[in-house]
SEMARRO-288377 format. One record per residue (C-alpha): x, y, z; chain; residue in three letters; residue number from 1. Coordinates in steps of 0.02 Angstrom, whole numbers. Layout:
N
<u X, v Y, w Z, chain A, resn ALA, resi NUM> .
...
//
This chain:
103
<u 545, v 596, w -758, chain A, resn UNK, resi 1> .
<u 418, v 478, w -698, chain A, resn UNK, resi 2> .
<u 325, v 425, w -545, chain A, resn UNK, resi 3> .
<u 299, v 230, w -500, chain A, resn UNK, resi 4> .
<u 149, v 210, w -354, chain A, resn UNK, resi 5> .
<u 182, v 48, w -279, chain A, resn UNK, resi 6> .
<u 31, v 3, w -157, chain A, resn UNK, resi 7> .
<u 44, v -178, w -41, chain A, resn UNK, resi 8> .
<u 23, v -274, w 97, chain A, resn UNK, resi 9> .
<u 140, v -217, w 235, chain A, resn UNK, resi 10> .
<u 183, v -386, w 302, chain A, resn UNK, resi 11> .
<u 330, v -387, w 146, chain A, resn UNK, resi 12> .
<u 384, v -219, w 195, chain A, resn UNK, resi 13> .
<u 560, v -280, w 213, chain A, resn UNK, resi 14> .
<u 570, v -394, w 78, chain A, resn UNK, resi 15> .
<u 515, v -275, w -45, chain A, resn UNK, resi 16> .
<u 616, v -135, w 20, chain A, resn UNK, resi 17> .
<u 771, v -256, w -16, chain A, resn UNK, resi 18> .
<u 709, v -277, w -185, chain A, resn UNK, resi 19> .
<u 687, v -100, w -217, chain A, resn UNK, resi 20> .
<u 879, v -65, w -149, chain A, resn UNK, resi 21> .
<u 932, v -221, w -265, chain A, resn UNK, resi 22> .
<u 892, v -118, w -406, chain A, resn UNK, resi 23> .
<u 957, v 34, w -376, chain A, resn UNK, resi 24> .
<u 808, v 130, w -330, chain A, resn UNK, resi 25> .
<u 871, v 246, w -202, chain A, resn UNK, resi 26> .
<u 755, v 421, w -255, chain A, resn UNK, resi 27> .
<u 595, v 364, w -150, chain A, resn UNK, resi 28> .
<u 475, v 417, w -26, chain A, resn UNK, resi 29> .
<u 407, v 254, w 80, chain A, resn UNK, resi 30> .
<u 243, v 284, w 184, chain A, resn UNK, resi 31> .
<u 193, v 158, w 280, chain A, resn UNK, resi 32> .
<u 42, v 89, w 362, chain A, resn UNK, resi 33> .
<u -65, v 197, w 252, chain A, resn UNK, resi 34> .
<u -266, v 182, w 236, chain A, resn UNK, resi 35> .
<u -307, v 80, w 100, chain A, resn UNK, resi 36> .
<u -451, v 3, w 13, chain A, resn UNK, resi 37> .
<u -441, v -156, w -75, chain A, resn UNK, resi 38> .
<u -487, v -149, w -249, chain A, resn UNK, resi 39> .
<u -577, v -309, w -274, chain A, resn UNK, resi 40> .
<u -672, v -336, w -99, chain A, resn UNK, resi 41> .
<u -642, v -505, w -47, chain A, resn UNK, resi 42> .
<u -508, v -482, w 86, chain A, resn UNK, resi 43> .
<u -554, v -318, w 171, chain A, resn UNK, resi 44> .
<u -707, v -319, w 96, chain A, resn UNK, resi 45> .
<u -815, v -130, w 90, chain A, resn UNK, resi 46> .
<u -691, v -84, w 267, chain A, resn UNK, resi 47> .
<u -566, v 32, w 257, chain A, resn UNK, resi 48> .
<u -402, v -36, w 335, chain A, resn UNK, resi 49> .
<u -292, v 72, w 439, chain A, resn UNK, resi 50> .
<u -116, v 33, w 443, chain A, resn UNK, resi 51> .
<u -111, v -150, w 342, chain A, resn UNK, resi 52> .
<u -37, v -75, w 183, chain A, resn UNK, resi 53> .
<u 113, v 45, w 143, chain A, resn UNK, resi 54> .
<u 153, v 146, w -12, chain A, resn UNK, resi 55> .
<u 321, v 192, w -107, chain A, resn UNK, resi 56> .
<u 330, v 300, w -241, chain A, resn UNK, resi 57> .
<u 467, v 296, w -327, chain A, resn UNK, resi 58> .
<u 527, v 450, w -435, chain A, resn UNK, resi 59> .
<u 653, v 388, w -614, chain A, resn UNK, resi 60> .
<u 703, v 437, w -756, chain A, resn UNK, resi 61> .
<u 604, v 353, w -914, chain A, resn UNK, resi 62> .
<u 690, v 186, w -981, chain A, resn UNK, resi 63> .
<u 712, v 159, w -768, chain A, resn UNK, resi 64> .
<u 539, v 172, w -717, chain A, resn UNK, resi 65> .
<u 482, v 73, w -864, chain A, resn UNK, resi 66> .
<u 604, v -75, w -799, chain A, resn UNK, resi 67> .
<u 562, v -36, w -638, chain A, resn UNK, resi 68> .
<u 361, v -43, w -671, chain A, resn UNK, resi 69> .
<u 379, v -221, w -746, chain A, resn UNK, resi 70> .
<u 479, v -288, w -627, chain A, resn UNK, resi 71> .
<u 360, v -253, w -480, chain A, resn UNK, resi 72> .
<u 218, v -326, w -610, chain A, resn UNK, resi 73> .
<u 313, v -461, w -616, chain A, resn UNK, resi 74> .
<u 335, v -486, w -434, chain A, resn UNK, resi 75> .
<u 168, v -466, w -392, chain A, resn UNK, resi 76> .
<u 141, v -648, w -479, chain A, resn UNK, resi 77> .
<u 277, v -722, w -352, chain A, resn UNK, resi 78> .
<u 173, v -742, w -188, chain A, resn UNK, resi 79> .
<u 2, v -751, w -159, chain A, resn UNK, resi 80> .
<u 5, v -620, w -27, chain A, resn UNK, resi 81> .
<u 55, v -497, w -176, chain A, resn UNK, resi 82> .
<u -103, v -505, w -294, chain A, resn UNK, resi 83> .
<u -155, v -328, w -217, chain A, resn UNK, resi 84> .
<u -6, v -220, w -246, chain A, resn UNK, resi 85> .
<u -52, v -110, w -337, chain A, resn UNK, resi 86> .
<u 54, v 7, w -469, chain A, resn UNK, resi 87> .
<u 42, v 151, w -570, chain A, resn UNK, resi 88> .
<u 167, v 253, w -687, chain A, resn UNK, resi 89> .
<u 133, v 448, w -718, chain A, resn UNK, resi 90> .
<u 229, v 570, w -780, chain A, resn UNK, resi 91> .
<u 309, v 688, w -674, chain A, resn UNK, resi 92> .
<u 274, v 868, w -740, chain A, resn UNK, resi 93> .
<u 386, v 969, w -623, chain A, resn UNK, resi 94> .
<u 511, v 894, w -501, chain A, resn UNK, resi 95> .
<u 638, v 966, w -369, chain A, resn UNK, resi 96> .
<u 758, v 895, w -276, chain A, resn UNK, resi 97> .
<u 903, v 969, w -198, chain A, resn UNK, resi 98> .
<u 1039, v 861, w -214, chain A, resn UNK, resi 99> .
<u 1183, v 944, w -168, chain A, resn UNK, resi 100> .
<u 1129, v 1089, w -36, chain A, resn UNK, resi 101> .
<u 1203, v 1223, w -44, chain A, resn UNK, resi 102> .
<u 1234, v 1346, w 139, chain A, resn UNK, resi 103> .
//
């Protein structure tokens, strides 16, 4: 199991939601309008910004988060407005997740 960070601008929350639905992603936790920092300074420069990026993290099995991982590094290169997403790949250690709920 693996876990793929995706960090960006919030103004494509919806298109990038879409994308994530178009392939198949549907074990994810979506936070949006979280504080971020931009890693390279020039558009929010040394100012934390409250509430202009959102976060998914996205929780796959191996050969899906590896497809997963480039697509999103290949969508970055798409738009200008994508240059700061942002992702990372770990490995999940330990992961629950009841399914099926039992009463």
């Amino acid at each position: 199991m693996k876990a793929v960070i995706v960090t960006y601008h919030s103004e494509i929350d919806k298109r990038f939601l879409e994308m994530v639905e178009k392939m198949g992603v549907s074990d994810y936790i979506f936070h949006p309008k979280v504080l971020a920092r931009d890693c390279d300074g020039r558009q929010r420069g040394e100012q934390h910004a409250i509430g202009t990026d959102s976060m998914l993290v996205a929780f796959l099995e191996e050969d899906e988060a590896e497809e997963f991982y480039c697509r999103i590094v290949d969508y970055r290169k798409e738009e200008k407005i994508r240059k700061h997403m942002r992702v990372f790949m770990l490995q999940v250690e330990k992961y629950e997740c009841n399914r099926n709920p039992t009463t």
